[in-house]
N, CA, C and O atoms as a MOPAC input file, in Angstrom:
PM7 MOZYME 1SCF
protein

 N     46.45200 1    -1.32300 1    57.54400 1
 C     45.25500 1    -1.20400 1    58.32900 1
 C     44.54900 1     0.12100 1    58.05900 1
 O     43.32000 1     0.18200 1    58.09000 1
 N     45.17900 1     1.00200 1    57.84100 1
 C     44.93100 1     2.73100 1    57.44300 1
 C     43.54200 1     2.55200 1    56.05000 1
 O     42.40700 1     3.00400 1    56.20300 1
 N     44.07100 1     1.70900 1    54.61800 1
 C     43.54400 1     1.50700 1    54.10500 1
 C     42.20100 1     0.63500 1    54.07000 1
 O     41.39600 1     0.73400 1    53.14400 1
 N     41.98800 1    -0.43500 1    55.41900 1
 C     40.55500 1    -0.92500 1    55.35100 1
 C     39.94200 1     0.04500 1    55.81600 1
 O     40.30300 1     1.21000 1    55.98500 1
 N     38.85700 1    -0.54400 1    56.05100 1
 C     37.28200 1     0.14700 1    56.02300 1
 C     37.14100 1    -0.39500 1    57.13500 1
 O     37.42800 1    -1.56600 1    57.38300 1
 N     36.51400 1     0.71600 1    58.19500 1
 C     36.48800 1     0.70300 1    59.71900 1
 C     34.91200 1     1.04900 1    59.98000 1
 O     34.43800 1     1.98500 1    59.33600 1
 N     34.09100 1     0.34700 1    60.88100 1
 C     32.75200 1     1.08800 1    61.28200 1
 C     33.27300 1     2.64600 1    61.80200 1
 O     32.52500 1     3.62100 1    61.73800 1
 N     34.10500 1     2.68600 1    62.11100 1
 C     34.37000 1     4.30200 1    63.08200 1
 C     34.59800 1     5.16100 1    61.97500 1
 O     34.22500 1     6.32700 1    62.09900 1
 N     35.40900 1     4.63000 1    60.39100 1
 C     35.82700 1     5.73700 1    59.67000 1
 C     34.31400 1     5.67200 1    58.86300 1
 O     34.27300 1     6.59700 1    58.05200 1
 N     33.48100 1     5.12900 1    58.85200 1
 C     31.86700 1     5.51200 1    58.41200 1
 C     31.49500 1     6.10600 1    59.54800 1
 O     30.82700 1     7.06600 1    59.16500 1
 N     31.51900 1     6.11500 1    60.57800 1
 C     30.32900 1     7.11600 1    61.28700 1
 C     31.35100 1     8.67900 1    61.55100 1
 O     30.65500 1     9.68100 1    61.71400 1
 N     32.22900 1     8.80800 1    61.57600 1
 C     32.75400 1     9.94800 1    61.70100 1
 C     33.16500 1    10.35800 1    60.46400 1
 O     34.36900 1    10.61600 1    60.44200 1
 N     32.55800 1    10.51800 1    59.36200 1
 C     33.03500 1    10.46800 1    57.99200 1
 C     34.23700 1    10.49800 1    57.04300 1
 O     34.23400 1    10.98100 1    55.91000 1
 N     35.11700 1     9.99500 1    57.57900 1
 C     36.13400 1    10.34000 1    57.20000 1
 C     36.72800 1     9.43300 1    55.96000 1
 O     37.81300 1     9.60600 1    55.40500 1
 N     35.80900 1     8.48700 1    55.68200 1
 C     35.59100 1     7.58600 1    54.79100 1
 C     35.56100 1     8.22600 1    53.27600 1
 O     36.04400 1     7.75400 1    52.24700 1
 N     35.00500 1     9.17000 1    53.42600 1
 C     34.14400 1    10.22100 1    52.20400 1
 C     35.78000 1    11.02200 1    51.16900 1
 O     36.07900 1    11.33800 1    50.01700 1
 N     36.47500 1    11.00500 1    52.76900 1
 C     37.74900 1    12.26000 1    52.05900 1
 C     38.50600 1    11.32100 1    51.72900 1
 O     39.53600 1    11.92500 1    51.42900 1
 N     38.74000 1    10.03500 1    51.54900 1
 C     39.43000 1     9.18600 1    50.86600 1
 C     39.83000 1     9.35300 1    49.79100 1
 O     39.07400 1     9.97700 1    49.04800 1
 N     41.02400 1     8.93900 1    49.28200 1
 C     41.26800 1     9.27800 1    47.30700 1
 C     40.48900 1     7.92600 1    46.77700 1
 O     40.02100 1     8.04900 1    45.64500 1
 N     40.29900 1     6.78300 1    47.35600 1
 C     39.65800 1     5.92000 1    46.77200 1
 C     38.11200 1     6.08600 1    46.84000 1
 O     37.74000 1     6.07500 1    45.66700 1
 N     37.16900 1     6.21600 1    47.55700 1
 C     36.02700 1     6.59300 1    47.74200 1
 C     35.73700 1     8.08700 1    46.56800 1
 O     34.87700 1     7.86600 1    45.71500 1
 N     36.33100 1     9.35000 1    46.53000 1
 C     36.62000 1    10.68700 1    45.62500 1
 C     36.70100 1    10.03100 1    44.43100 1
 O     35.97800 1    10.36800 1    43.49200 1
 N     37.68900 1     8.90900 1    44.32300 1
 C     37.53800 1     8.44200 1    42.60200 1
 C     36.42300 1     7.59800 1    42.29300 1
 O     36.40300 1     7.26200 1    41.10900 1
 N     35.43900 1     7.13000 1    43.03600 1
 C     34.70400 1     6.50700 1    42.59500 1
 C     33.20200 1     6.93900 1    43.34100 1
 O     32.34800 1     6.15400 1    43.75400 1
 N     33.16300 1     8.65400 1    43.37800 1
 C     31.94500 1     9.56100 1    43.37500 1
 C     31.13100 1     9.45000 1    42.14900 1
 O     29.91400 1     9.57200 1    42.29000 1
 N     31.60500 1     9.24000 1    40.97100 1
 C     30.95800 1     9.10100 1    39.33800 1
 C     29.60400 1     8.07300 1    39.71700 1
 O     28.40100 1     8.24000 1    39.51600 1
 N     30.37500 1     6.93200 1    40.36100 1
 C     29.68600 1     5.70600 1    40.33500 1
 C     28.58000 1     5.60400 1    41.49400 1
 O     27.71700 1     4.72600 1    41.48700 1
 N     28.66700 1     6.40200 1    42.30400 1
 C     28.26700 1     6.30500 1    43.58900 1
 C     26.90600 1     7.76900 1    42.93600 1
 O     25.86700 1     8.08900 1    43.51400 1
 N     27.19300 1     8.06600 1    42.25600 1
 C     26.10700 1     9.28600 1    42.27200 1
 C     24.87300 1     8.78300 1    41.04400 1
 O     23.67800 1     9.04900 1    40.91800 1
 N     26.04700 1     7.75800 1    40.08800 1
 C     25.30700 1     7.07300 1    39.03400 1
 C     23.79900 1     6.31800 1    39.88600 1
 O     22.58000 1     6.49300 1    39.87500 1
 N     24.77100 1     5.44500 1    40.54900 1
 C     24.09100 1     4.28000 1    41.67100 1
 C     22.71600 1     4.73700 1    42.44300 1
 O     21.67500 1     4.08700 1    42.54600 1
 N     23.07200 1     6.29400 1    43.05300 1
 C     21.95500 1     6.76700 1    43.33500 1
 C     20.79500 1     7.43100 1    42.16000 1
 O     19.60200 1     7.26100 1    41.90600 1
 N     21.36300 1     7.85600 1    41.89600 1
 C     20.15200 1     8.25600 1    40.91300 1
 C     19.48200 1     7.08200 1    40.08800 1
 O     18.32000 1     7.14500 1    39.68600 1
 N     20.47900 1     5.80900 1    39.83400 1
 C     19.50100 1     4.60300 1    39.25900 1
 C     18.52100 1     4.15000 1    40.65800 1
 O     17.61400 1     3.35500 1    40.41000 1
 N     18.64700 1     4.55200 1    41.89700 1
 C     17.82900 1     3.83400 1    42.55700 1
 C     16.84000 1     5.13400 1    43.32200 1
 O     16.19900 1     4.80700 1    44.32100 1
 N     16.77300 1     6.17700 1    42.96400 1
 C     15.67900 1     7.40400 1    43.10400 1
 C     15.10800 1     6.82400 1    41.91800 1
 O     14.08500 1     6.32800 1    42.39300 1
 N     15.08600 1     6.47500 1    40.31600 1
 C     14.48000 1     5.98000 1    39.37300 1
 C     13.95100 1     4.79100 1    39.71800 1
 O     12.80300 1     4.73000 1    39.27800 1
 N     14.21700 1     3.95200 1    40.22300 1
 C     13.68700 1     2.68800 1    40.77100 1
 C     12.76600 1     2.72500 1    41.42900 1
 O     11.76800 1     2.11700 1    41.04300 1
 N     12.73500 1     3.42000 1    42.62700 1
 C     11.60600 1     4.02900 1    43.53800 1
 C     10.69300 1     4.51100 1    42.93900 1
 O      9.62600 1     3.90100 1    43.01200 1
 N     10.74600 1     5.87800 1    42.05700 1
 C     10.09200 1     6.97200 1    41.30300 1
 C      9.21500 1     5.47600 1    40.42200 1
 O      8.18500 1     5.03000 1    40.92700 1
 N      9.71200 1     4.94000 1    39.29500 1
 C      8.99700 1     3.82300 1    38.97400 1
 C      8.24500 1     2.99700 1    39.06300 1
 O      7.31900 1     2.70400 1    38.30700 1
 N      8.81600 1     2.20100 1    40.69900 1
 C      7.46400 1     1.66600 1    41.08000 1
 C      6.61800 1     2.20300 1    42.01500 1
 O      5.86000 1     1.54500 1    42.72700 1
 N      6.76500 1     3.59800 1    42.01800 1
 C      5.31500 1     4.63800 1    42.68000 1
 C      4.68500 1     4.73600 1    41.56500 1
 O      3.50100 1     4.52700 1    41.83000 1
 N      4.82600 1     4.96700 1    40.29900 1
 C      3.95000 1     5.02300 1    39.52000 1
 C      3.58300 1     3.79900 1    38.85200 1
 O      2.65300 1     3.68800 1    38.05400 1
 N      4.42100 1     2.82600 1    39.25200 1
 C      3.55400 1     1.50200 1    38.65300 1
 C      2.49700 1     1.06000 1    39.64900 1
 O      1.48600 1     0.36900 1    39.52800 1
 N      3.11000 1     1.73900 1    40.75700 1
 C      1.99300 1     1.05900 1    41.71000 1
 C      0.71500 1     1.81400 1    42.07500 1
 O     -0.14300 1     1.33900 1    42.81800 1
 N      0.62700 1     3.26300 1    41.39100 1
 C     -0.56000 1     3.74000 1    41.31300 1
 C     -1.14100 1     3.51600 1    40.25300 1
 O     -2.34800 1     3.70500 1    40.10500 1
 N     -0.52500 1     3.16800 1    39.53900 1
 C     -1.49400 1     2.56900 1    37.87600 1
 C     -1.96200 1     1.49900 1    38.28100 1
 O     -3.17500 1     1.49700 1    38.06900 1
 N     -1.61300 1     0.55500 1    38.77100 1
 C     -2.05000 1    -0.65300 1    39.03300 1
 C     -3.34400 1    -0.29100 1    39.86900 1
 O     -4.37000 1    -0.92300 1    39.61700 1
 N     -3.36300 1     0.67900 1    40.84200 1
 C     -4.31200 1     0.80700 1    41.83800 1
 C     -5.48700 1     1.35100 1    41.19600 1
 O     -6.63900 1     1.12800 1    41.57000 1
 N     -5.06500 1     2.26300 1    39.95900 1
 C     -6.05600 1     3.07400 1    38.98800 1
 C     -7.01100 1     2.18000 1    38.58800 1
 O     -8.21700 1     2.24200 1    38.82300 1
 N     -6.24100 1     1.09800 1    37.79100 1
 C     -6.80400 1    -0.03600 1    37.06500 1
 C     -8.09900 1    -0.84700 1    37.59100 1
 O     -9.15400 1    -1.24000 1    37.09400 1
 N     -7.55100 1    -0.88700 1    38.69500 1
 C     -8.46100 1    -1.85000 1    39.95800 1
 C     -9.45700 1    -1.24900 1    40.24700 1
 O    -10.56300 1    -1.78000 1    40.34100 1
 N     -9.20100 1     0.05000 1    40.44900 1
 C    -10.24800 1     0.80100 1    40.80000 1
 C    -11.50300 1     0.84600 1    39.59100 1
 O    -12.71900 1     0.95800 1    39.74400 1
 N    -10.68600 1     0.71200 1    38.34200 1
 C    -11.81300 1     1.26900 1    37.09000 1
 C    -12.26600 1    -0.39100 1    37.03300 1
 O    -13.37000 1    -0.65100 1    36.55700 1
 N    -11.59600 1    -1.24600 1    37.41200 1
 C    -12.02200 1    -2.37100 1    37.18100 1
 C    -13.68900 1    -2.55700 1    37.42300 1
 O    -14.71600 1    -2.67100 1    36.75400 1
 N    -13.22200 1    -2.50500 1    38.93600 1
 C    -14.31900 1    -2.50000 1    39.75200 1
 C    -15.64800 1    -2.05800 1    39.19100 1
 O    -16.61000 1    -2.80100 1    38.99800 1
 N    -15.58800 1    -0.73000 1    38.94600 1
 C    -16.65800 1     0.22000 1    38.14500 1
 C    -16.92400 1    -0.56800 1    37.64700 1
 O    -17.83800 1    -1.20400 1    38.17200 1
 N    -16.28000 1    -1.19900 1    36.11400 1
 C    -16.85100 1    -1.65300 1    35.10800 1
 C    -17.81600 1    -3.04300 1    35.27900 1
 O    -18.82700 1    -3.55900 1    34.80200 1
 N    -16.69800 1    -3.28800 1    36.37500 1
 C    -17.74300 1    -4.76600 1    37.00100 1
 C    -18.96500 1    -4.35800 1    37.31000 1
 O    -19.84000 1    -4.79700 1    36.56400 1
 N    -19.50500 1    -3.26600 1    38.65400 1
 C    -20.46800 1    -2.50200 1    38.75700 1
 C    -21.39800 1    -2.02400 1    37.38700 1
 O    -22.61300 1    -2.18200 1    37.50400 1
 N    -20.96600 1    -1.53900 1    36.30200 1
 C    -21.84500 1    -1.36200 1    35.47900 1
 C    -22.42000 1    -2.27400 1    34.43900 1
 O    -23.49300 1    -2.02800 1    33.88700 1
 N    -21.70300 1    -3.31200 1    34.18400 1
 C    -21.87200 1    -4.35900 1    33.95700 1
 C    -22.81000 1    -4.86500 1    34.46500 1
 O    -23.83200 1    -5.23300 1    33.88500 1
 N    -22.53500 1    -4.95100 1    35.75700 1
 C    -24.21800 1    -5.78400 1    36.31700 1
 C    -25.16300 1    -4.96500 1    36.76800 1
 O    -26.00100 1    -5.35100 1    37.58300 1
 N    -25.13500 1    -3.78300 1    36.30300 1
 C    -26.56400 1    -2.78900 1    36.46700 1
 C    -26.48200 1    -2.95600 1    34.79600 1
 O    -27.54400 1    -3.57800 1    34.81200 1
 N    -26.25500 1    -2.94300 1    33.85900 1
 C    -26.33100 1    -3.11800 1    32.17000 1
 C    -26.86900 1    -4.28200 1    32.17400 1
 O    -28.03500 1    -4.23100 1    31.78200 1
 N    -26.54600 1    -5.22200 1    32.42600 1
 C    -27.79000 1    -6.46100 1    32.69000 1
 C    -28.71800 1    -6.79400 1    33.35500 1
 O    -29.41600 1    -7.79300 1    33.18100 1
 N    -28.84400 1    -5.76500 1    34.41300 1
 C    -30.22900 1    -6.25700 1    34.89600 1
 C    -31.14700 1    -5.21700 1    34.03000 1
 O    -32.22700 1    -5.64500 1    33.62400 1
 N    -30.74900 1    -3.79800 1    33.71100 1
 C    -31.72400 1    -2.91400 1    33.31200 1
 C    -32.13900 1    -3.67300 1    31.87100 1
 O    -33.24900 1    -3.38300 1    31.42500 1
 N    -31.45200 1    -4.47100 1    31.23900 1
 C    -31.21400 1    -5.01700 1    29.94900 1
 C    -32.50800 1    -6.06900 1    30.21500 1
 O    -33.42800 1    -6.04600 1    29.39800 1
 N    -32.55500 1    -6.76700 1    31.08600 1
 C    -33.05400 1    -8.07300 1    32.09000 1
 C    -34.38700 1    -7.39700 1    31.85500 1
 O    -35.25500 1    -7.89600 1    31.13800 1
 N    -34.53400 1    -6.07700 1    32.57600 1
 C    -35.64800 1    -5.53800 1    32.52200 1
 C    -36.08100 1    -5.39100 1    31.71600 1
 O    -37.15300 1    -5.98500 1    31.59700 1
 N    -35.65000 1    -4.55800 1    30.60500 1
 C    -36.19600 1    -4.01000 1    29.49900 1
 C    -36.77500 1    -5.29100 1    28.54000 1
 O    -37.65300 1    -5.15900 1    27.68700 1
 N    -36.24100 1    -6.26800 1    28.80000 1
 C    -36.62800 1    -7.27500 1    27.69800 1
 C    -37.94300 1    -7.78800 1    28.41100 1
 O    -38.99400 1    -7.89600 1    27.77900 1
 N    -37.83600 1    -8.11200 1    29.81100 1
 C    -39.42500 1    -8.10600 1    30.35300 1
 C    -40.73900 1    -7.11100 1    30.26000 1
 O    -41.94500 1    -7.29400 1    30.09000 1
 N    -40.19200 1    -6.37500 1    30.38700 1
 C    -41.16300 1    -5.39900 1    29.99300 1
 C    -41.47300 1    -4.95400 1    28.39900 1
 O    -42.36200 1    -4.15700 1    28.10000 1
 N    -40.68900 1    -5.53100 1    27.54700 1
 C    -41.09600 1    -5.65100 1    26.49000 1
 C    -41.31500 1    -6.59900 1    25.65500 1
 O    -40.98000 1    -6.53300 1    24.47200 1
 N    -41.81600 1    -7.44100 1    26.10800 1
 C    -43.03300 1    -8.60100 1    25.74100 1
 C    -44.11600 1    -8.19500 1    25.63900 1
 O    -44.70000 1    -7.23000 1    26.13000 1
 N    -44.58200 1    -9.50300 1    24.50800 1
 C    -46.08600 1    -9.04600 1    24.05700 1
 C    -47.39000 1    -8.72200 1    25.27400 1
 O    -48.19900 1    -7.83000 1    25.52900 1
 N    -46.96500 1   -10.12300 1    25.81800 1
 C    -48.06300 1   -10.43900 1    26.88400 1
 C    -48.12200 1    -9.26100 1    28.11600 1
 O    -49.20600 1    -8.90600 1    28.57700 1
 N    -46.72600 1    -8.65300 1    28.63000 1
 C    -46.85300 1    -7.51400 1    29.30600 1
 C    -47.17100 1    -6.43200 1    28.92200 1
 O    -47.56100 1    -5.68700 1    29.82200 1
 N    -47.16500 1    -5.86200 1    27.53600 1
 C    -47.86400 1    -4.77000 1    27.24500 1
 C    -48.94100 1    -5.01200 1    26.93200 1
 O    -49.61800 1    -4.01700 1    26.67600 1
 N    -49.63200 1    -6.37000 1    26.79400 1
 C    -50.98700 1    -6.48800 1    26.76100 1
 C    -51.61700 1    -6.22000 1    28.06600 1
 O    -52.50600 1    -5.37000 1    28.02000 1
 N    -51.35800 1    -6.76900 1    29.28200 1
 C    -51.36700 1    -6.98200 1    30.25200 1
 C    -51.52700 1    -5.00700 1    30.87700 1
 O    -52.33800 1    -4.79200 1    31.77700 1
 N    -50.84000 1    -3.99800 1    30.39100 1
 C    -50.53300 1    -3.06400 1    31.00100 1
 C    -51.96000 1    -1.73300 1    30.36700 1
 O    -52.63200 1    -0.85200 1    30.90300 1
 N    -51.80700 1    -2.34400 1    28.89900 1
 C    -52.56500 1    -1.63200 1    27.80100 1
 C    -54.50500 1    -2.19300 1    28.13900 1
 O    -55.58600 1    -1.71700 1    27.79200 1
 N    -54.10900 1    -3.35600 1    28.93800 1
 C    -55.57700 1    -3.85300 1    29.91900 1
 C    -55.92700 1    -2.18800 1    30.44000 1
 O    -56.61600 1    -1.23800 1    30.06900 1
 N    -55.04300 1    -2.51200 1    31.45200 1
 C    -55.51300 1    -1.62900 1    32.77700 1
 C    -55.91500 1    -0.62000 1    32.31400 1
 O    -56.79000 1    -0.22700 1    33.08500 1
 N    -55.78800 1     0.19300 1    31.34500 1
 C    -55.95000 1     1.51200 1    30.80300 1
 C    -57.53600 1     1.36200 1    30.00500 1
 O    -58.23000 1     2.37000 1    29.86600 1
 N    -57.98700 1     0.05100 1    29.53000 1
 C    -58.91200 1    -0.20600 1    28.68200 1
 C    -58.77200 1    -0.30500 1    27.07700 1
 O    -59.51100 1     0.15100 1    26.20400 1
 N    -57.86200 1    -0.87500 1    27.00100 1
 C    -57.23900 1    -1.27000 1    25.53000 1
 C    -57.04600 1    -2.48300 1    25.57200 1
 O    -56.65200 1    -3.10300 1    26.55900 1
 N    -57.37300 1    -3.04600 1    24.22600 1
 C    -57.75100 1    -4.84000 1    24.33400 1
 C    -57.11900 1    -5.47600 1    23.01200 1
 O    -57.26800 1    -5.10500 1    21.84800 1
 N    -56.44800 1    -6.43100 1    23.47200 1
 C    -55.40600 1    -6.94600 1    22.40700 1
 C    -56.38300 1    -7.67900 1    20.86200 1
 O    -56.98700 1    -8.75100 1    20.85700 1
 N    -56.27600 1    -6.85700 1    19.89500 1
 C    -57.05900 1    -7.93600 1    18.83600 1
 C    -56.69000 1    -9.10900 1    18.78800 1
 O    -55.60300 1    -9.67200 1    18.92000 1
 N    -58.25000 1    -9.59700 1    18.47500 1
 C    -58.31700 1   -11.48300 1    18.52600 1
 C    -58.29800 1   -11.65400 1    17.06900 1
 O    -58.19700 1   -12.84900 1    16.79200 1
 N    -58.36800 1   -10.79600 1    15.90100 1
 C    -58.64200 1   -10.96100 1    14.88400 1
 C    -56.94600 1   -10.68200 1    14.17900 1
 O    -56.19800 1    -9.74900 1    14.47100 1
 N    -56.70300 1   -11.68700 1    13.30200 1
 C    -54.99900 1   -11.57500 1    12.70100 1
 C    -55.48300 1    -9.96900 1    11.77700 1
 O    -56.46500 1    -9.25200 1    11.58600 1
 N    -53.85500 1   -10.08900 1    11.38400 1
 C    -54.26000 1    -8.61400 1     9.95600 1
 C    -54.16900 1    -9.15500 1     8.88700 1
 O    -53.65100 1   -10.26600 1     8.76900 1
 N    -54.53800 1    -8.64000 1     8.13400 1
 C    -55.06700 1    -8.75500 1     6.77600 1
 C    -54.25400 1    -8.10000 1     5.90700 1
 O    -54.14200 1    -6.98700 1     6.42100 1
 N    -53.46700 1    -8.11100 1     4.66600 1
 C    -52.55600 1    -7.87200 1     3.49000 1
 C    -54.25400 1    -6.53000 1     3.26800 1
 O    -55.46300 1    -6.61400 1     3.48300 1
 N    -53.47100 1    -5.65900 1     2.83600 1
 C    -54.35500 1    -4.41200 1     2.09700 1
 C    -53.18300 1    -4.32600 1     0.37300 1
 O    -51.95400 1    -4.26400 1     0.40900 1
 N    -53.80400 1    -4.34400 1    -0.58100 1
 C    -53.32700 1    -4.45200 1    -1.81700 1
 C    -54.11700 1    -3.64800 1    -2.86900 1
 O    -55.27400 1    -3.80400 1    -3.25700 1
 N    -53.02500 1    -2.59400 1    -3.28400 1
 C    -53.40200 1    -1.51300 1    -3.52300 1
 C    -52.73300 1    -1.53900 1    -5.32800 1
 O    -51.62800 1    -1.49600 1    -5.86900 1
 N    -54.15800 1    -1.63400 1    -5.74100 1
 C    -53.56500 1    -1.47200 1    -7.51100 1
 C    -53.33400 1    -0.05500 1    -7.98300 1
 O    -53.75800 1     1.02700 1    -7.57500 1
 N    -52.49700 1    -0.41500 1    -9.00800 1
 C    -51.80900 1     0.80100 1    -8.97100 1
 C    -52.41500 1     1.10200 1   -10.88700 1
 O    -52.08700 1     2.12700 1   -11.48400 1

């Protein structure tokens, strides 16, 4: 009975001064430090992940300001709107095509 494992010999530690528990400190210190690495790991997987999301987002955001300014720019650069603009100022779209100029040499 000396040799099981008692809730009383864990809370009053006496569990610890054991020769069986002492021989198998190697494993018990291994054990912890694989699971401080475990933790440590997924804190940083789980702020990368959060990084990601975050830049995601952005890119989504610029993305759809890159297409509308894009949206824009192609409206506003049509023929008929810079005719339309080059009006208001008093500039008037020729009705007459162009003409080849051919220059002998």
């Amino acid at each position: 009975m000396a040799n099981k494992f008692k809730i009383r010999h864990i809370l009053d530690g006496t569990i610890i001064t054991q020769d069986k528990i002492l021989q198998r400190w190697p494993y018990v210190i291994l054990l912890v430090g694989l699971s401080i690495l475990l933790i440590a790991n997924n804190y940083v997987s789980v702020k990368i992940i959060r990084e990601t999301n975050r830049v995601n987002g952005e890119l989504r955001e610029l993305r759809t300001e890159h297409l509308a300014t894009l949206s824009e720019y192609l409206t506003k650069s049509q023929q008929s709107e810079i005719a339309k603009k080059l009006e208001s100022i008093g500039i008037k779209e020729s009705r007459v095509p162009p003409t080849r100029i051919r220059v002998k040499r």
